[in-house]
C-alpha positions in Angstrom: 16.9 29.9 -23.9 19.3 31.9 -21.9 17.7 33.2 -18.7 20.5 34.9 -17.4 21.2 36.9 -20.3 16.6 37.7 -20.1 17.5 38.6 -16.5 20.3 41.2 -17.8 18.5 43.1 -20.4 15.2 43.1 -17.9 14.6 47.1 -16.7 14.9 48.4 -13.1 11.0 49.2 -12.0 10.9 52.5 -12.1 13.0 52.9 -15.7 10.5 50.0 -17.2 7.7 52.4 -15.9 8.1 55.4 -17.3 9.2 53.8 -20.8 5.4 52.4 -20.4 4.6 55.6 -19.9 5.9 56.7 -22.7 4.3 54.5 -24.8 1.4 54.4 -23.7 0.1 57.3 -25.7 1.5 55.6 -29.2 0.1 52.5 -28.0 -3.5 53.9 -27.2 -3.7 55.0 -30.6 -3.0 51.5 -32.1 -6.8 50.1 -34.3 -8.9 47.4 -32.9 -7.2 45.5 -36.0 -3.5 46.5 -35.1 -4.5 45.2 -31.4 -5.5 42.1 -32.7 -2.8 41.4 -35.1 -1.1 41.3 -32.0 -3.3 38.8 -30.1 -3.2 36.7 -32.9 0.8 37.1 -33.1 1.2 35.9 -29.8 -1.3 33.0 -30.5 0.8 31.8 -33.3 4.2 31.8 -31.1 2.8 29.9 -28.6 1.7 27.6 -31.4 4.9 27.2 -32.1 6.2 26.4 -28.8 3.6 24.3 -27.8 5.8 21.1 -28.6 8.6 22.8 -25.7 6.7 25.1 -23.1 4.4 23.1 -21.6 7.1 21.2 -20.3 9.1 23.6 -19.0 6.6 25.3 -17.3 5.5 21.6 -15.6 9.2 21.5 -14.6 8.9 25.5 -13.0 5.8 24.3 -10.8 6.3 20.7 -10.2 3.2 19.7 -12.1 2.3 17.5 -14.7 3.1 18.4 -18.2 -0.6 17.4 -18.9 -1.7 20.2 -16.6 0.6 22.8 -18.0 -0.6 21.5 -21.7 -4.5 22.3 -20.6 -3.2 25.7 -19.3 -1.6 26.6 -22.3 -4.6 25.9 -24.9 -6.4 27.7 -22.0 -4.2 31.0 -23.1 -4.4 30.3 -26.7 -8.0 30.1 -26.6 -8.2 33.6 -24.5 -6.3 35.1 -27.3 -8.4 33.8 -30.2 -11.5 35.4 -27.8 -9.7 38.6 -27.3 -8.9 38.8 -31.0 -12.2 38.4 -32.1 -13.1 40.5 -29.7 -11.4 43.5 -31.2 -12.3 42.3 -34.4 -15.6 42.5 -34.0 -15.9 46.0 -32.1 -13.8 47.5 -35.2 -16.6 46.4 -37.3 -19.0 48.1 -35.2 -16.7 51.2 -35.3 -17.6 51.6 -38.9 -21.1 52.7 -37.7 -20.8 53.4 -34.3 -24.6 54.0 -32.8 -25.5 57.5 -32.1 -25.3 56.9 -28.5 -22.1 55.2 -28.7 -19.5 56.1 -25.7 -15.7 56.9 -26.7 -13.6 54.8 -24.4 -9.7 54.6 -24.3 -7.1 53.0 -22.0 -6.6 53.3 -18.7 -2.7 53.8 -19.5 0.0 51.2 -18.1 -0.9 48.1 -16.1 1.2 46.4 -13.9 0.8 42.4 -12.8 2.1 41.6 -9.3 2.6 38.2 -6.9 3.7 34.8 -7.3 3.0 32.9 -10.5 1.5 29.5 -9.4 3.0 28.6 -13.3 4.9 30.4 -15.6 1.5 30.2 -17.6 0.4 33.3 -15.0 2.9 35.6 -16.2 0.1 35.9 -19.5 -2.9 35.4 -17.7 -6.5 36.1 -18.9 -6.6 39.8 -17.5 -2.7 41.2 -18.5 -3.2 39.7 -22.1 -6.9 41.7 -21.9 -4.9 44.8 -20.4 -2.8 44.4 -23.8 -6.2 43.8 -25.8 -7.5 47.1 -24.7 -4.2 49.0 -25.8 -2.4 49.2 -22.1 0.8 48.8 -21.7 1.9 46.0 -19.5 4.1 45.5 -16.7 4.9 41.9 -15.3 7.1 40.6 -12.2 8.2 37.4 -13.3 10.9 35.2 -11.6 14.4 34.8 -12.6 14.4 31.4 -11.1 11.2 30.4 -13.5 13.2 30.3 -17.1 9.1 29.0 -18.4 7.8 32.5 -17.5 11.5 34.0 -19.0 10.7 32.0 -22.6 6.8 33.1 -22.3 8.1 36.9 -21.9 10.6 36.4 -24.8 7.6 35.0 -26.7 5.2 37.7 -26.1 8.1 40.3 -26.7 9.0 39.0 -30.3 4.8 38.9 -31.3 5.1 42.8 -30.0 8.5 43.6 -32.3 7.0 41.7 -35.3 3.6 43.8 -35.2 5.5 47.2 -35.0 4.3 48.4 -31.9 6.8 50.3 -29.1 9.0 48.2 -27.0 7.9 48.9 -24.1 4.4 47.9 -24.9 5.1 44.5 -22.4 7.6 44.5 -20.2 8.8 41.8 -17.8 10.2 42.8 -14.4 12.2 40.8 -12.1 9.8 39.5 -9.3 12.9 38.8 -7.0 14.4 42.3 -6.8 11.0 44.7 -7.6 9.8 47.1 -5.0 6.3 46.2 -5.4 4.9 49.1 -3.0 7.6 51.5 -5.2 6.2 50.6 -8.3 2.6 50.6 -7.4 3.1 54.5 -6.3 4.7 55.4 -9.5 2.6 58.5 -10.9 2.8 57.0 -14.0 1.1 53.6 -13.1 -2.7 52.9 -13.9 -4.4 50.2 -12.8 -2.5 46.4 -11.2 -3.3 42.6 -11.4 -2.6 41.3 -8.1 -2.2 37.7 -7.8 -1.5 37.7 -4.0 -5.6 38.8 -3.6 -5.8 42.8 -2.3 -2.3 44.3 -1.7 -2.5 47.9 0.2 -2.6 50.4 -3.4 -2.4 54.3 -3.6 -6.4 55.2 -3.8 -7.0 55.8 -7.2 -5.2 53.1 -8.5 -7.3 50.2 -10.1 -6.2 46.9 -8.4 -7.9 43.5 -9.6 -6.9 40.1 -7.7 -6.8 37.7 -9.8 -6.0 34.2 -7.5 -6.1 31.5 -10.4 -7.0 28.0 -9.5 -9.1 29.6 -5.9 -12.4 29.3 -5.6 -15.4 28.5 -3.8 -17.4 25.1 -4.5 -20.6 24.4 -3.4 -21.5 21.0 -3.8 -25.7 20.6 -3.3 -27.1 17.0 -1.5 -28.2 15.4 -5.2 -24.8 15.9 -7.1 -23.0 15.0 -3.7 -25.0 12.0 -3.3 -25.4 11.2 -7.2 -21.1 11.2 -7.9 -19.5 12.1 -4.8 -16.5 9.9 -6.0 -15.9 11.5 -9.3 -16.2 15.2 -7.2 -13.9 13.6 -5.0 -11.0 12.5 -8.0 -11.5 15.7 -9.1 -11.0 18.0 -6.2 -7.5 15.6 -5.8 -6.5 16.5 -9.5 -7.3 20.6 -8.8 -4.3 22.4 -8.6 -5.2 25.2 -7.2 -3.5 26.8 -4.2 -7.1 27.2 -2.6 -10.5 25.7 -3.0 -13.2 25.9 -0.6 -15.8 23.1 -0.8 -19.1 23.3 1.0 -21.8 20.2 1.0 -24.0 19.4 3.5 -23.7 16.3 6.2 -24.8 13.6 4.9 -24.1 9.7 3.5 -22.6 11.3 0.4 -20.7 14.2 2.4 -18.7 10.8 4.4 -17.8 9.7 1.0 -16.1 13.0 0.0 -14.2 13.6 3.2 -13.3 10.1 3.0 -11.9 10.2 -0.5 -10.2 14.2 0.5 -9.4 14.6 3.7 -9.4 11.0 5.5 -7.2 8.9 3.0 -5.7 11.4 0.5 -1.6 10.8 0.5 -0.2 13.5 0.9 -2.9 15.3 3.1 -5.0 17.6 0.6 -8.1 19.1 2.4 -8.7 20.0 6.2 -12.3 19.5 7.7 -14.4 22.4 9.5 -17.2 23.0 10.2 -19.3 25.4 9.2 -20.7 27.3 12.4 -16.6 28.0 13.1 -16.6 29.4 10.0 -19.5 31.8 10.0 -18.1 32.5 13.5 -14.6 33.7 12.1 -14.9 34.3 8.3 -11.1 34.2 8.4 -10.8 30.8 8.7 -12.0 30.2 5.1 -8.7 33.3 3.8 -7.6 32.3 0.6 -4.8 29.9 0.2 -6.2 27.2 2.0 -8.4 23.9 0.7 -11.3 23.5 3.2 -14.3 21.1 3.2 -17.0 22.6 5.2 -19.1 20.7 6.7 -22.5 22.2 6.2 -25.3 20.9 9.2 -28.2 21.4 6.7 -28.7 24.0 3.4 -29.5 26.5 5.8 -26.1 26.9 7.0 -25.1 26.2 3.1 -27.0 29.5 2.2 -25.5 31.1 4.9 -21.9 30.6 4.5 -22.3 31.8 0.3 -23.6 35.3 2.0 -20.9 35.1 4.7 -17.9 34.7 2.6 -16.8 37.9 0.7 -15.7 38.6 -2.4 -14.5 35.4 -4.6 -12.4 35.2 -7.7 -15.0 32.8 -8.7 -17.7 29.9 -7.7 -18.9 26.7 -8.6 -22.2 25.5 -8.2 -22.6 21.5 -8.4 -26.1 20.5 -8.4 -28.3 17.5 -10.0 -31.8 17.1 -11.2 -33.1 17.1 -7.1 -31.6 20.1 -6.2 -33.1 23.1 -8.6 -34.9 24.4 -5.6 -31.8 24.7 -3.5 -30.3 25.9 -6.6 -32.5 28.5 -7.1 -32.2 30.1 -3.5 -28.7 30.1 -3.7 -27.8 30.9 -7.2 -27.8 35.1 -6.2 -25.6 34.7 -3.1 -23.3 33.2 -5.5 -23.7 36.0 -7.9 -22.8 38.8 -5.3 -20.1 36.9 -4.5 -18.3 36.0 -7.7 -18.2 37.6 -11.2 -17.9 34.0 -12.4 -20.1 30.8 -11.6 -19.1 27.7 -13.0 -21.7 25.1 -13.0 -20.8 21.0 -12.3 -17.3 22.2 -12.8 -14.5 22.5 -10.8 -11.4 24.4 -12.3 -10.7 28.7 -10.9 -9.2 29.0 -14.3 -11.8 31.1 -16.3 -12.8 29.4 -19.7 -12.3 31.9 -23.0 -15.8 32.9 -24.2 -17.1 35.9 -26.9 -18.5 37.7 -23.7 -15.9 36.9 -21.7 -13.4 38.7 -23.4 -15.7 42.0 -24.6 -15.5 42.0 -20.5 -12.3 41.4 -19.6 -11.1 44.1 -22.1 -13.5 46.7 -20.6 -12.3 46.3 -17.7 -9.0 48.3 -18.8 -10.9 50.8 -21.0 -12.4 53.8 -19.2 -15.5 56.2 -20.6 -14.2 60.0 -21.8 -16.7 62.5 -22.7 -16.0 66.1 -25.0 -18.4 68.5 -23.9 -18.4 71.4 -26.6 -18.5 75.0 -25.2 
């Protein structure tokens, strides 16, 4: 694949916008079925390059090709859910419910911030954004050729269903006035990788940080397999993970295994009172253990944090009582709990994906005179 000849027929922001634009009323109009035709297009080109991409992308991000393999079955799974998704809902069309409420795109979408792979450039939201019949907008580098091929990918599954050009777009990261493009008139909603970027009001903005999230492991899982947490907290490769456990014999086997031994240097030890003290402390993009005194301070740090992309709850068979209180401070922090799991990237599920696609579909009601 050429990247330098991707890089030349690439738009300027503001032309690639307004062709969006443009489109976007054509591509609104486009069935559930014509939608997910194109899902399932782009599900059989990456089939196709699954022998090649993986790799390339490992190259791009300096990980293993293992890990980039896992993140692309990750996408292909997302768009088998979205598919059936749409699939379903234009069965339910047939005989929509008397109370049923019309709902149509929220127009073109834009995806913004560094890709931690070139496997971001089609993450779970933008490909849901498409799903729901939004154009899409994405700032990819010129120095990544993975997230050049993925783009070239996604933009032969959109010629080969019929829909408008413009319908995806990539955009080059290096040279893009974010703040420009997010104040375009013509600009609906953004998918912010970077975590909350200053956005006209009005404008929908999700942060989406893959691989961040907030683990809290409880005293019987830490005590129970604090080794096996351990390996896999070393093998996460996210940019930043959070874990919280309480003190403890199997809390000095964790930081031994992350913070005290781990070559290169992984995890940095606080504790918690300095981070109830100064929330900040925990900002995302960096890997913490906190050092919980007892499950007070545990509960208290889940209500103290903020907004998370996601959470992980690791318990065992002792802890369903600790569980229980801490369960809905993990709730009104994250949309998405994973239990004895560590991972930020979000797993492809049937309700997963009737979200993710709502999430770029907005209500419209006719009121008759």
């Amino acid at each position: 694949m050429n990247t330098r000849t991707l890089d030349r027929r690439r738009p300027g922001a503001a032309a690639a916008t307004a062709a969006a634009a443009a489109a976007a009323q054509a591509y609104a109009q486009a069935s559930h079925g014509r939608r997910a035709g194109l899902m399932d297009a782009i599900g059989a080109a990456l089939d196709d390059a699954r022998p090649h991409l993986p790799g390339l992308a490992a190259a791009d991000a300096a990980i293993t090709t293992d890990a980039a393999l896992r993140q692309h079955d990750t996408l292909r799974g997302w768009l088998h859910a979205l598919s059936a998704a749409l699939r379903r809902a234009e069965l339910a069309a047939l005989a929509p419910a008397p109370d049923a409420i019309r709902t149509v795109p929220l127009g073109p979408v834009a995806t913004i911030g560094p890709h931690a792979t070139a496997y971001t450039l089609a993450g779970v939201h933008a490909m849901a954004a498409l799903a729901a019949g939004c154009p899409v907008l994405a700032a990819g580098r010129a120095t990544q050729p993975g997230a050049a091929v993925l783009a070239d990918l996604i933009g032969g599954a959109v010629a080969a269903c019929g829909l408008p050009a413009a319908t995806f777009t990539l955009l080059p990261d290096d040279s893009t006035d974010v703040a420009a493009l997010l104040r375009h008139h013509a600009l609906r909603a953004a998918i912010s990788r970077a975590g909350p970027v200053p956005h006209p009001a009005g404008l929908l903005l999700l942060a989406e940080a893959d691989g961040c999230e907030a683990a809290f492991v409880l005293p019987g899982a830490l005590n129970g397999r604090a080794e096996h947490l351990g390996q896999l907290l070393l093998a996460h490769g996210g940019p930043g993970v959070l874990v919280a456990a309480v003190d403890g014999p199997g809390y000095v086997d964790l930081r031994e295994m992350i913070v005290d031994t781990a070559t290169p240097p992984c995890f940095a030890e606080i504790a918690c009172a300095r981070v109830l003290a100064q929330p900040a402390r925990a900002a995302r993009g960096a890997r913490l253990l906190v050092r919980c005194a007892d499950p007070a301070e545990l509960l208290a740090l889940a209500a103290a944090l903020g907004p998370q992309p996601c959470a992980s709850l690791h318990l065992g068979p002792a802890d369903a009582a600790l569980a229980t209180n801490l369960l809905p401070a993990l709730e009104l922090m994250a949309r998405h709990i994973h239990i004895n799991r560590i991972g930020g990237a979000l797993l492809p599920s049937p309700a997963g994906a009737v979200d993710a696609i709502g999430r770029f579909r907005r209500p419209v009601f006719h009121h008759p005179a």
